[in-house]
C-alpha positions as CSV (number, residue, x, y, z in Angstrom):
1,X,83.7,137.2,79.0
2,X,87.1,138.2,79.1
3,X,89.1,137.9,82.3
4,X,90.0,142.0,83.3
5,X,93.6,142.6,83.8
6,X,94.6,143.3,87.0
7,X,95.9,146.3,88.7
8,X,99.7,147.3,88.7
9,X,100.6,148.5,93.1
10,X,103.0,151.7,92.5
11,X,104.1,151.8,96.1
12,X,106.3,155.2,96.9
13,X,108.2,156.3,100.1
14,X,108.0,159.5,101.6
15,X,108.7,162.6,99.5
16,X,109.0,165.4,102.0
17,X,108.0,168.5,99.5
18,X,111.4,167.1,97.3
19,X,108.3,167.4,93.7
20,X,110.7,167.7,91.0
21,X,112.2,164.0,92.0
22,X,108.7,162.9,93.0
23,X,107.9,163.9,89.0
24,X,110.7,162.2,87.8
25,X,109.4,159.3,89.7
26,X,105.5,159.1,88.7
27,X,107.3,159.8,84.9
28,X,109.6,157.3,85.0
29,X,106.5,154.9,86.6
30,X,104.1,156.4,83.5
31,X,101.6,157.5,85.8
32,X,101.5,160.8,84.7
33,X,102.6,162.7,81.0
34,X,104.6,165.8,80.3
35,X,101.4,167.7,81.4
36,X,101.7,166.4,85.0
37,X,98.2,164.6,83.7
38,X,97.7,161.1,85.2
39,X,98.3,158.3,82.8
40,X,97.9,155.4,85.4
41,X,94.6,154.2,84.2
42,X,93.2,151.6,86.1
43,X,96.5,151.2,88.2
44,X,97.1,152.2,92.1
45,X,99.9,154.5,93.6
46,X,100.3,154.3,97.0
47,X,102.5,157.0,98.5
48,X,103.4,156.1,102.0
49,X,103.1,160.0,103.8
50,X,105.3,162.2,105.1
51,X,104.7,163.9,101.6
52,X,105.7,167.5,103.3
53,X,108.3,169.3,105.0
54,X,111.9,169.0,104.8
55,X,112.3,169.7,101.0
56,X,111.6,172.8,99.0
57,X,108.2,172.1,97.5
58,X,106.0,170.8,100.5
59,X,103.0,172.5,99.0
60,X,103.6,172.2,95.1
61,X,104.1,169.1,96.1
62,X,100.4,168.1,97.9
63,X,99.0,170.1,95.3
64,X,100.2,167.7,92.6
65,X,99.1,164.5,94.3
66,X,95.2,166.3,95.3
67,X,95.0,166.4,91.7
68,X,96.2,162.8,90.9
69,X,93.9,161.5,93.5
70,X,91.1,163.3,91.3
71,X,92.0,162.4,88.4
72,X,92.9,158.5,89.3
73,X,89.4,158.0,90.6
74,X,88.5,159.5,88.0
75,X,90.2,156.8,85.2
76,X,89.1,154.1,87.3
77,X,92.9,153.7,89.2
78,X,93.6,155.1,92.8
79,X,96.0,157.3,94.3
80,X,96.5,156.2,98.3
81,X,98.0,158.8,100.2
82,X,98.8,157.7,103.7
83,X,99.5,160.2,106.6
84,X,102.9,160.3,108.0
85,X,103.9,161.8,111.5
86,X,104.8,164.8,110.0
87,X,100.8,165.1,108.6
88,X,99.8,163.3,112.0
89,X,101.5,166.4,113.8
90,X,100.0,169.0,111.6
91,X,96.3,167.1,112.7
92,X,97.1,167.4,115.9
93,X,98.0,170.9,116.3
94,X,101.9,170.3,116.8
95,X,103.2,173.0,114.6
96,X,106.9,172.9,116.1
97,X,108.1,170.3,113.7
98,X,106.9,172.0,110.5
99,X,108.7,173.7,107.9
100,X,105.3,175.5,107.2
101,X,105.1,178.8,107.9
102,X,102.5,178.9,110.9
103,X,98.9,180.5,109.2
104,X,100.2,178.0,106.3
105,X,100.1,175.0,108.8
106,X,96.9,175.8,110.5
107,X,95.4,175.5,107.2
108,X,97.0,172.2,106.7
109,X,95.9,171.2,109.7
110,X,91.9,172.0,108.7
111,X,92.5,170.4,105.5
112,X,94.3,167.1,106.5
113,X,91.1,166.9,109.0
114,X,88.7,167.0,106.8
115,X,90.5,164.5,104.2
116,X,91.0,161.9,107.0
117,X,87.3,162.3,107.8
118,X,86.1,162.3,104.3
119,X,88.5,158.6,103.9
120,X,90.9,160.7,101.1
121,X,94.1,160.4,103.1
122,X,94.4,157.0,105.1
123,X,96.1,155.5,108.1
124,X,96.5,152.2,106.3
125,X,95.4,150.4,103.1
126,X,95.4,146.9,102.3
127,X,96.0,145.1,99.1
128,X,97.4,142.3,97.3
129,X,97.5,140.3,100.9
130,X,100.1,143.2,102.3
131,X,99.4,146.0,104.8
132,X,100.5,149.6,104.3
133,X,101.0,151.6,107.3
134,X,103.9,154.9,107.2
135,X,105.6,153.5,109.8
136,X,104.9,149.7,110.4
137,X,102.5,148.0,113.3
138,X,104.6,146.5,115.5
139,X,104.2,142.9,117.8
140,X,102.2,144.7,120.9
141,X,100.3,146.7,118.7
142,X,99.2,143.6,116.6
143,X,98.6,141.9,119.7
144,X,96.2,144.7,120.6
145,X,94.5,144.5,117.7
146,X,93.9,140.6,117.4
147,X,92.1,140.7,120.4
148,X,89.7,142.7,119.0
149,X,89.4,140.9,115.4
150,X,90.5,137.5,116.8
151,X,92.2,136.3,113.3
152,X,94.7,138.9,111.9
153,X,94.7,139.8,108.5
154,X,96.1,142.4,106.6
155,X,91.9,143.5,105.6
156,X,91.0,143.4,108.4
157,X,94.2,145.2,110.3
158,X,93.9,148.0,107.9
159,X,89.8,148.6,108.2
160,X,90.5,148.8,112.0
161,X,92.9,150.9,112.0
162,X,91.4,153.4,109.6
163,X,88.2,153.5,112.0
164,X,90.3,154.2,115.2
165,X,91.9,156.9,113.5
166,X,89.3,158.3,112.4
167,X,87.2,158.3,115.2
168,X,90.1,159.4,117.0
169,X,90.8,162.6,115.1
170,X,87.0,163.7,115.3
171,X,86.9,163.7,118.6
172,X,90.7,165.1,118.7
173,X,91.8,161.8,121.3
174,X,95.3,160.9,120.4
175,X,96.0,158.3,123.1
176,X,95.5,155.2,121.6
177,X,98.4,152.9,121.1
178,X,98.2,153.8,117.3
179,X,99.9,157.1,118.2
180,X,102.6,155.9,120.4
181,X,106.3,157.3,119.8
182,X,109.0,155.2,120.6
183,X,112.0,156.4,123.1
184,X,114.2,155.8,120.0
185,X,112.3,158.8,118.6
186,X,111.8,160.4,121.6
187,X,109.0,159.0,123.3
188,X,108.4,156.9,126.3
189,X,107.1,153.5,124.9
190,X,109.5,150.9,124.1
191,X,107.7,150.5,120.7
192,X,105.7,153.2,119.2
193,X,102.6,153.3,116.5
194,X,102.1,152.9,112.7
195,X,102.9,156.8,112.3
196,X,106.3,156.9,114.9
197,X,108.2,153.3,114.7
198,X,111.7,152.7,114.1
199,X,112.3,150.3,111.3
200,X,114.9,148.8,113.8
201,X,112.6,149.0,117.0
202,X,109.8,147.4,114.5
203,X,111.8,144.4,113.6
204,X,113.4,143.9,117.3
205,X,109.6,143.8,118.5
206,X,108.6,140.2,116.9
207,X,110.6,137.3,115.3
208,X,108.3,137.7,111.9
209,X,105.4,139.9,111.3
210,X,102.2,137.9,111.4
211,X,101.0,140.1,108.3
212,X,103.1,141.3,105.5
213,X,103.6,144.7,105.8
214,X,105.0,147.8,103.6
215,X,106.4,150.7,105.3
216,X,108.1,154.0,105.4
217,X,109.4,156.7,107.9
218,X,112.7,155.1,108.1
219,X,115.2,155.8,105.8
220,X,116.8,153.1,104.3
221,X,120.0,152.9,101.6
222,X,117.8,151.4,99.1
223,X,113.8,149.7,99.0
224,X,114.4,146.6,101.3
225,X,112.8,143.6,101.2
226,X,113.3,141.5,104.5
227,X,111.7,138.1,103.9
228,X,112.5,137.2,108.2
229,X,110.7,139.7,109.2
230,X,107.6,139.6,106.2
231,X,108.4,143.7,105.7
232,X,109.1,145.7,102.9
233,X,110.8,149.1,103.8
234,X,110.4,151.3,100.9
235,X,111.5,154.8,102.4
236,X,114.8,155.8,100.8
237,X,115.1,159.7,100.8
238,X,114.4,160.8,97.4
239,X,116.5,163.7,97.9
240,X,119.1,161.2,97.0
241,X,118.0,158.1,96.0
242,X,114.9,157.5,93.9
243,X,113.5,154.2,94.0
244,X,110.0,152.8,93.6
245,X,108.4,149.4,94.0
246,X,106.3,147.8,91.5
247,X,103.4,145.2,92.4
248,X,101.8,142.9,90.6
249,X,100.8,139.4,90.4
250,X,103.2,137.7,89.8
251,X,106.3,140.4,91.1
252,X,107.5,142.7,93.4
253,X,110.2,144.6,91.3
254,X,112.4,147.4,92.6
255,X,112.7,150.1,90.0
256,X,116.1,152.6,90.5
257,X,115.6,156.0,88.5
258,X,119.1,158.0,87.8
């Protein structure tokens, strides 16, 4: 029997409604044609949140990537969406920080609900021994975690995850550690969750990660990959720069489109 060919990661930062560079982008990757069809095949995109607000094309934009998560599944690949704090807030009712016009947010905000609960937008996702978060677990909040699942890995960091959050956004309970927001953002913990951290704050809060992980939320000049710390910041503003990161097994290859 011949061996099947593995799956190609597509890993993209956060888009904030900027659709005709996130086109450009799944074009340039060939995961979709002219027809804004997915081409991807067996592959996986991961996009890391944040997908709204701030640009010009917040719902165009989740529009187009509802339909690529269709069709993905549907050619055997996957399309990952991850939520952001800007989704996060939405779920929560926290309609000061969106662009969206108010009756347009509450809507969000019953959608979003029902595709965390349903498992089609995620906290985290694991693969190819690295965990995806939007905005990076930090030391204490590892720490938390391994008391719970004793070794840390980046399976099982991610399932755990995923179940406190959705648990927690059934029941509308948003005081886990998950959901912290560091003072650098504005909150009162030193170190905040996977949806509010500080790249900075997140490599101050341990000398190396424990698990590899891939994040987003804060910009960076180009995708970074910081060996030290075992984390891969991929967020770099599309509105001016657009980069994505290619997986597979044998490379992890930064791709600049100009």
């Amino acid at each position: 029997m011949a061996k099947q060919a593995s799956k190609n990661i597509f890993v993209m930062g956060d888009v904030h409604g900027h659709y005709e560079q996130f086109v450009m982008m799944l074009s340039a990757a060939e995961l979709i044609d002219e027809n804004l069809r997915w081409t991807g095949g067996g592959n996986i995109l991961i996009q890391m949140g944040d997908i709204i607000d701030k640009g010009p094309d917040s719902v165009k934009t989740d529009e187009l990537a509802d339909s690529l998560q269709i069709q993905a599944a549907a050619a055997g690949g996957e399309f990952v969406r991850l939520i952001g704090n800007h989704e996060l807030e939405l779920i929560m009712g926290n309609f000061f920080m969106s662009e969206l016009d108010r009756a347009i947010a509450q809507k969000y905000r019953e959608k979003l609900t029902a595709g965390v609960i349903a498992g089609r937008l995620k906290a985290a996702f694991h693969a190819r021994g690295l965990l995806f978060t939007h905005a990076g677990a930090c030391n204490k909040l590892l720490n938390i975690f391994k008391m719970q699942l004793g070794v840390l890995t980046e399976t099982k960091v991610a399932s755990l995850i995923n179940s406190i959050f959705i648990n927690c956004v059934k029941h509308r309970f948003y005081k886990h550690p998950v959901f912290n927001i560091s003072v650098s953002r504005g909150g009162t913990d030193k170190y905040g969750g996977i949806f509010w951290e500080d790249l900075q704050d997140l490599y101050a809060s341990f000398p190396r990660s424990p698990v590899k992980q891939v994040v987003g939320h804060s910009m960076v000049d180009e995708i970074v990959i910081n060996a030290d710390k075992n984390i891969i910041a991929v967020d770099v503003g599309l509105h001016r720069t657009m980069q994505y990161l290619k997986i597979t097994d044998a490379n992890l290859e930064i791709f600049t489109i100009s």
